[in-house]
N, C-alpha and C positions, 0 to 999 in steps of 0.2 A: 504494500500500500504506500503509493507515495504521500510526501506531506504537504502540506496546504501552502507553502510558497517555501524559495531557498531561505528567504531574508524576513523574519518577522522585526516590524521596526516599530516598539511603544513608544508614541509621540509626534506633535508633528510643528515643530520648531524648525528653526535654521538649523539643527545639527541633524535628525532626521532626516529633511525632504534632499539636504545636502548631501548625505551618505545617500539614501536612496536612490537619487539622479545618476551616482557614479556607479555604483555598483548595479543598476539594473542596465547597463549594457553589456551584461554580462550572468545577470542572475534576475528572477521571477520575484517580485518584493510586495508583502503584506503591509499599510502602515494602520496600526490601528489607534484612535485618538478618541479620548473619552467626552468629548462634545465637537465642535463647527473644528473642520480643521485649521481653521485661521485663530482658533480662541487657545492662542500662547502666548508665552510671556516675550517670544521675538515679538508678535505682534505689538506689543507697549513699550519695547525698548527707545529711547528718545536721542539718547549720544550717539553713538555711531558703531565704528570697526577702528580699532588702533592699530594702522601698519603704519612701516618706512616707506612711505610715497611721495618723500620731500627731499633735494639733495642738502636741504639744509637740516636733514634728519641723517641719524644712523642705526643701524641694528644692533651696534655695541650701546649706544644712548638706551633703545628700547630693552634690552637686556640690564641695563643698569636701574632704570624706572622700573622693570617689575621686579627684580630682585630687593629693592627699596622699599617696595610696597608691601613685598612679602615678610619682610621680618626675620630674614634667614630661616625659612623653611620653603624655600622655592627648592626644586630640582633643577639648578642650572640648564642641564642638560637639554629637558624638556623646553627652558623658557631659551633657551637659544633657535633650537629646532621653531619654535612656532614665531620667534619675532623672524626669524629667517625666511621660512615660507609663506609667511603671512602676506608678504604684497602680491605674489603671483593669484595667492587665494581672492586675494578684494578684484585682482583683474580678471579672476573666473568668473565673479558676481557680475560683473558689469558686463560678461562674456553673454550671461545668462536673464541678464533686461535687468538689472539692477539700476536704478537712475541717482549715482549720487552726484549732489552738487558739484556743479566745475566752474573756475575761475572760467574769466574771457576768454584765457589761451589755453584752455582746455585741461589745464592742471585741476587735482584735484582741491577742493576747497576744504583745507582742514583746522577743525578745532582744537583747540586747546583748552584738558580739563584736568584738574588735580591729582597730582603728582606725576606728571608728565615734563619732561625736560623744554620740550617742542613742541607745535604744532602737528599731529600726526591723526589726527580721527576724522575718518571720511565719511560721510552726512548726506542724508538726505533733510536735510534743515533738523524738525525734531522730529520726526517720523522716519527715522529710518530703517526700527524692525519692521514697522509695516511695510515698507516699500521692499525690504529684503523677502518678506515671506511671500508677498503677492508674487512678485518676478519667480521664488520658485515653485508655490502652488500652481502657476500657469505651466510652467514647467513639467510639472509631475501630472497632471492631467491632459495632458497631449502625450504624454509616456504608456504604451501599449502593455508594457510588463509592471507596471503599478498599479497595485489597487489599493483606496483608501476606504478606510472603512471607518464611517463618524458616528459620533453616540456611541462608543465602545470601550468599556472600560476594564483595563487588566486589573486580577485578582491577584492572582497566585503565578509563580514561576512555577512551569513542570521539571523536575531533575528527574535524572534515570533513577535514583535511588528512591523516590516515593513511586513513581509508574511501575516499578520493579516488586515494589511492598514490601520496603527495607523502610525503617522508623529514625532512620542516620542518615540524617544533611549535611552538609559540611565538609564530607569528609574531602583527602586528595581525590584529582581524577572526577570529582563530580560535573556529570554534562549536563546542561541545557537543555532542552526538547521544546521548547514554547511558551503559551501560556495558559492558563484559563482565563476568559475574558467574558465579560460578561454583557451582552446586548442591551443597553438601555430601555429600547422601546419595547421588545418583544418580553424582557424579562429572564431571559433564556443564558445560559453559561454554557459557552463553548469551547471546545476543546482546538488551541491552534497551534500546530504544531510546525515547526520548520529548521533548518539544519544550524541558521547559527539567529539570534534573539539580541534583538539592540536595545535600549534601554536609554528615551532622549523623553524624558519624562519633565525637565525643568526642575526645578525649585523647590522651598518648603515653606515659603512665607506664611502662609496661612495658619501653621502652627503659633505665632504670635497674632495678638490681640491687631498690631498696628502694624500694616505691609504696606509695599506698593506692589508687590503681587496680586494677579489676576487669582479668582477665584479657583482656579483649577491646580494652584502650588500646592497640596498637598502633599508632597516626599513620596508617592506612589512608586517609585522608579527603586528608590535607595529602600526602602519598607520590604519590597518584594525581595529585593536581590540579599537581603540583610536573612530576611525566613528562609532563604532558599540557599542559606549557608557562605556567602560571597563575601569577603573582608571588606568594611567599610571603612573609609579612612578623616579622621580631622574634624567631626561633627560640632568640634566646638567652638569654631571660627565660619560664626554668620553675619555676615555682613549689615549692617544697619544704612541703609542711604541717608545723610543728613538732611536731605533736603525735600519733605516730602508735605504737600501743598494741606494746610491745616483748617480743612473745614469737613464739616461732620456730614456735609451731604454729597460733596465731593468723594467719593470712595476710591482710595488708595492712588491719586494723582500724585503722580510723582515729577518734581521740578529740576530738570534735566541737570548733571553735573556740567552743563557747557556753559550752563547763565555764571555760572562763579569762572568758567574758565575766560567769557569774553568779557568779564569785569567787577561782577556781583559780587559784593562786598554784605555778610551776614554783621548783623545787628541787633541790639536791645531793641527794650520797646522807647526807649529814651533816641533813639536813632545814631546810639555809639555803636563802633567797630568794635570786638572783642574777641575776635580767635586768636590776634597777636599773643595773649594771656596765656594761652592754651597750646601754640605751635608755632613756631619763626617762622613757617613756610605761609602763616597766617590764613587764610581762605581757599588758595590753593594746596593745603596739605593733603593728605592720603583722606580717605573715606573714614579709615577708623577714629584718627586723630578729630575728625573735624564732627564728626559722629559724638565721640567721647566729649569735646569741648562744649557742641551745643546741650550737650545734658546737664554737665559740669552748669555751664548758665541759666540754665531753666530751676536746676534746683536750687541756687545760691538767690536766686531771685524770686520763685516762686511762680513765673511764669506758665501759660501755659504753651508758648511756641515763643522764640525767634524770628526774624526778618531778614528777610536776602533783596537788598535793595540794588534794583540796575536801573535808578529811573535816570541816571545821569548821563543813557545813552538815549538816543535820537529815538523817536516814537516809530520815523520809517523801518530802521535796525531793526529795533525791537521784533516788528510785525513782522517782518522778514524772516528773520534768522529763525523766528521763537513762533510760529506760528500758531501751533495746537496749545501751546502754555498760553499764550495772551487771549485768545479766545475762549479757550476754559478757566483761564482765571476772572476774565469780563464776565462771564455766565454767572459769578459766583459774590459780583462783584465788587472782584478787586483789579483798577486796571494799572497795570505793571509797567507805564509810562511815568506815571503818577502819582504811587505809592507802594511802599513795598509790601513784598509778598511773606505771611504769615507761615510760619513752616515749622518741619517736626523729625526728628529722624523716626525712620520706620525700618523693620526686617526686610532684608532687600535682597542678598545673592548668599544661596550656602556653596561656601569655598570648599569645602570638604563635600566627600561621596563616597561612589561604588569606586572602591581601588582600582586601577587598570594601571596597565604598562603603555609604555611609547606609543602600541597600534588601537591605544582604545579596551582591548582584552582586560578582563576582571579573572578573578581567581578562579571562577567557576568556568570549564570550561564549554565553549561555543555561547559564552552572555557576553556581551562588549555592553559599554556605555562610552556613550559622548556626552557634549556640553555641561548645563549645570549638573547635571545627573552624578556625574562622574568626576572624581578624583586624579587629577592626573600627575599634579606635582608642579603644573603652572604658575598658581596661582599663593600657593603658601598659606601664610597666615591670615595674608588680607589682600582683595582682587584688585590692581589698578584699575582703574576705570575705564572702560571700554575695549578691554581684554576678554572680553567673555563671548560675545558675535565672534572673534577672530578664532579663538582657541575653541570653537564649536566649528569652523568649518575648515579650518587645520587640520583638526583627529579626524572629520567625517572623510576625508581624502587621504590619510596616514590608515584607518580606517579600512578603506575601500581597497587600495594596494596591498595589503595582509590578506582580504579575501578572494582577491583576484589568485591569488600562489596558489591557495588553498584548497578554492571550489571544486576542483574535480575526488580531490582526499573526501572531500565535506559528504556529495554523491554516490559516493560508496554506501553512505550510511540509511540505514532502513527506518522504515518510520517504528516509533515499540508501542506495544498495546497500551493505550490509557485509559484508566478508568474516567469515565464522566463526573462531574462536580457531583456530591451527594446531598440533597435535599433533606433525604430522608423523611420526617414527620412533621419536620420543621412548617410553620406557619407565618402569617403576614404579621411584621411586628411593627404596633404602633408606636411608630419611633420620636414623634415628639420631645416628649421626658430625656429620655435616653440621649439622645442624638444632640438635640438641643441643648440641654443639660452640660453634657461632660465635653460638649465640642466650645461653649463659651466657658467653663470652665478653664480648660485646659490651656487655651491660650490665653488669659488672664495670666492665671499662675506662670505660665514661660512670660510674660512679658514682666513681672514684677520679679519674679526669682533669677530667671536666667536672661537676665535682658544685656543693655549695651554695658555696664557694672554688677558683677557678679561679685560674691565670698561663700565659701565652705558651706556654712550654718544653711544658705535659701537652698544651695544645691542639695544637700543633706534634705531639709524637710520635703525639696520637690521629689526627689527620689520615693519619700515614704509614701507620697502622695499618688503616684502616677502607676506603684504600684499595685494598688484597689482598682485605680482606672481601668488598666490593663488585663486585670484577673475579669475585671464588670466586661469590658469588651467584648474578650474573649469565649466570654460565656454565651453574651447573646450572637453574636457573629454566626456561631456553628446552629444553634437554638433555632433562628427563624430564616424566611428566606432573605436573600440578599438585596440592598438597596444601595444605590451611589452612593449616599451620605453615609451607610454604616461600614460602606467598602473606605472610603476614605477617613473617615474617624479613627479605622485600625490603622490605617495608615498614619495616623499625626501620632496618635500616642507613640505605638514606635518609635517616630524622627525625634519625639520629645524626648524619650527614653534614651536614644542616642544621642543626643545632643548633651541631655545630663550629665550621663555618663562618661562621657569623654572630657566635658569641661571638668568634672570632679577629677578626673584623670593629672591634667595638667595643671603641675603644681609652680607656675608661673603668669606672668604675664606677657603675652605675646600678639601680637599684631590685633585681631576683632576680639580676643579673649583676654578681657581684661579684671581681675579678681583682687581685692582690697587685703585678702588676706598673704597674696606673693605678687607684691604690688613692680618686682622687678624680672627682668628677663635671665634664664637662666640656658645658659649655651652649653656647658658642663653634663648637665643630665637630662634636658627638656628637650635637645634639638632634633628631635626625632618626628616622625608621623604617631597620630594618636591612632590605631587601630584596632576595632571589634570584629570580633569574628562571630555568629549565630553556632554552639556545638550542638549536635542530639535533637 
């Protein structure tokens, strides 16, 4: 029996539809995405793609700026590889209808955003996932050997060792087979199986109270690959964006890191500068630094946001450059000509994931992940800015040439008998309470316990706390039938659980993980990856 395509791909971001396009000229590819395939977090990204496409840029500059930003926990290696290939990748995009801004003579028009040496991030003004994801959704729907399958949401990873009816995850040697996914509209868990299973899942925002993540960041990607035995690495370095647009009806608008790159200067409610207090690199500092600083002020003041004032450039700029912020800041009204803009940090990028090597591969064999999903060693302790587009369509093409070698070894391989999802007695659960309940719970508590300043004592209590969560989960999970919100509920606690647990781990302070109780960095014994493994 053959299996239901070579390439099963969870997700449909830029690093997905990007692996996809290269590798189905060459292989038959499933992508399945648990609502509209355009409803990801590429589609909200507002910065850009940081390569060298300036000769007054270098690739040793860019290898310097993410190493800085990492905290010394970059993998060189890696972050050289992808500032290296990184410009031919943005010249693939634009190969593939990608429209980024260009100067008069056709150069590329690049911004500059925090902790960047140079001008180096290629734009399509502040919509630039969106314009990256449309060029490759058109892409992939003119593609004969793709097929996307929306409203679909993955459950569980299949290994050989549960299809087999072995009770041991984890162990060496454990392979992939697929997923079970679960059909939104019809209700129905399917069984989908394929030779190798990619995992571009995005993000975990939503596990805190306050994101600029799209509703569908649940950690789905990292949850599954964690139960299904795969080494997860770093979970305790989540990025907070400092800049994220503070109105309550506004949901999760986030105000691009480019407005402080082309001037925006953050302020009181008194209309003083004050990151100088906090960083010498003042406004332009790294994400975490400038992150940490506006809390640091919010608390000493009692505030409830900060100000990032740019009305000191021209109203034309503004509209220009800033288009989707000045119009959804007017909606809201505040107009960013004229007064500044109200703001918050929020949970924004988890730097840490499903562990992989150089081509993408995780421990578990025939599972790759890309993008945020995945751990690679890029990104460190804390992400540069506008590193994350790039290093998602780097791995999808480092990626794609690992399976190209491999496909015909992969076709050898037989499809194995699986059991179907078991229902059993289980019945419709009124999930309300339940759902409702432990899902505003839980991100409460991660945003007060484990948030942008952590110590010992809140990790310790969240830990006692998440695990009733997770025993209550568990219980009803297997108990009734299956629903999106109870599928991803198991999924947050998990991420929470890992995220806990690794930040109790590391008994320092380092790059987005920063703890009062080891308020310095320690290189001696901490310079390591934080890594969990799921045994048994």
């Amino acid at each position: 029996m053959e299996f239901d395509s070579d390439v099963l791909i969870i997700g449909s971001g830029v690093s997905g539809l990007s692996y996809a396009l290269k590798v189905a000229k060459f292989a038959t590819v499933t992508i399945v995405t648990k609502k509209a395939k355009a409803d990801t977090a590429t589609n909200l990204a507002q910065g850009g793609v940081a390569a060298v496409l300036s000769v007054e840029d270098s690739v040793e500059a860019h290898v310097r700026d993410t190493l800085v930003s990492g905290d010394g926990l970059c993998d060189e290696d890696i972050v050289r590889t992808v500032a290296t290939e990184g410009p031919d990748r943005v010249r693939e995009l634009v190969e593939l209808g990608v429209d980024f801004h260009k100067n008069a003579d056709g150069t590329f028009d690049l911004g500059m955003e925090g902790g960047h040496s140079a001008r180096r991030v290629a734009h399509s003004y502040d919509l630039t996932g969106r314009e990256i994801e449309r060029a490759l959704l058109e892409q992939v729907a003119a593609n004969p050997k793709i097929t996307v399958l929306e409203n679909h949401l993955a459950i569980d990873l299949l290994v050989e060792s549960k299809a087999l009816g072995s009770s041991v995850g984890g162990k060496e040697g454990e392979r992939c087979l697929g997923a079970y996914v679960l059909d939104r509209e019809s209700g129905k868990v399917e069984v989908r199986q394929a030779r190798v299973t990619v995992l571009c899942t995005g993000g975990c925002g939503k596990v805190y109270l306050y994101t600029t993540n799209p509703d569908i960041a649940t950690g789905d990607g990292v949850a599954m690959a964690y139960r299904a035995g795969a080494k997860i690495a770093n979970m305790e370095f989540i990025q907070f964006h400092p800049t994220c647009f503070f109105n309550w009806e506004a949901k999760n608008f986030l105000i691009s890191e480019a407005v402080r790159g082309e001037g925006g200067v953050l302020v009181d409610d008194q209309g003083v500068p004050f990151m100088k207090k906090y960083d010498h690199r003042g406004d332009l500092a790294t994400r975490d630094a400038v992150a940490r600083g506006i809390d640091a002020e919010m608390k000493s003041s009692g505030a409830d946001c900060v100000y990032l004032d740019i009305t000191h450039k021209s109203p034309a700029f503004l509209q220009e450059r800033f288009p989707t912020i000045y119009q959804t800041c007017k909606q809201y009204g505040v107009d960013i000509t004229k007064r500044p803009i109200p703001v918050v940090p929020a949970a924004h990028y988890m730097c840490g994931g499903v562990l992989v090597d150089k081509w993408g591969q995780s421990s578990l064999e025939n599972l790759l992940a890309f993008g945020e999903t995945a751990c690679t060693g890029l990104h460190g302790a804390n992400r540069l800015a506008s590193n994350s587009l790039l290093e998602a369509v780097v791995f999808a093409d480092k990626g794609a040439v690992m399976l190209e070698e491999k496909i015909d070894q992969l076709r050898a391989l037989k499809r194995v008998a699986v059991e179907p999802w078991r229902t059993g007695e289980a019945s419709s659960l009124d999930e309300s309470i339940l759902v409702n309940h432990n899902w505003d719970q839980l991100r409460r508590l991660m945003w007060n316990y484990v948030g942008i300043v952590r110590n010992t004592k809140r990790l310790d209590l969240m830990q006692r706390r998440l695990q009733w969560m997770l025993d209550e989960i568990n219980e009803h999970f297997f108990d009734y039938l299956l629903t999106p919100d109870l599928v991803e509920l198991r999924n947050l606690a998990v991420i929470a659980d890992l995220i806990v647990r690794s930040a109790a781990q590391r008994k320092e302070s380092r790059g987005l993980h920063y703890t009062l109780d080891y308020p310095s960095r320690n290189d001696e014994t901490c310079r390591v990856n934080t890594v969990l493994q799921r045994k048994g």
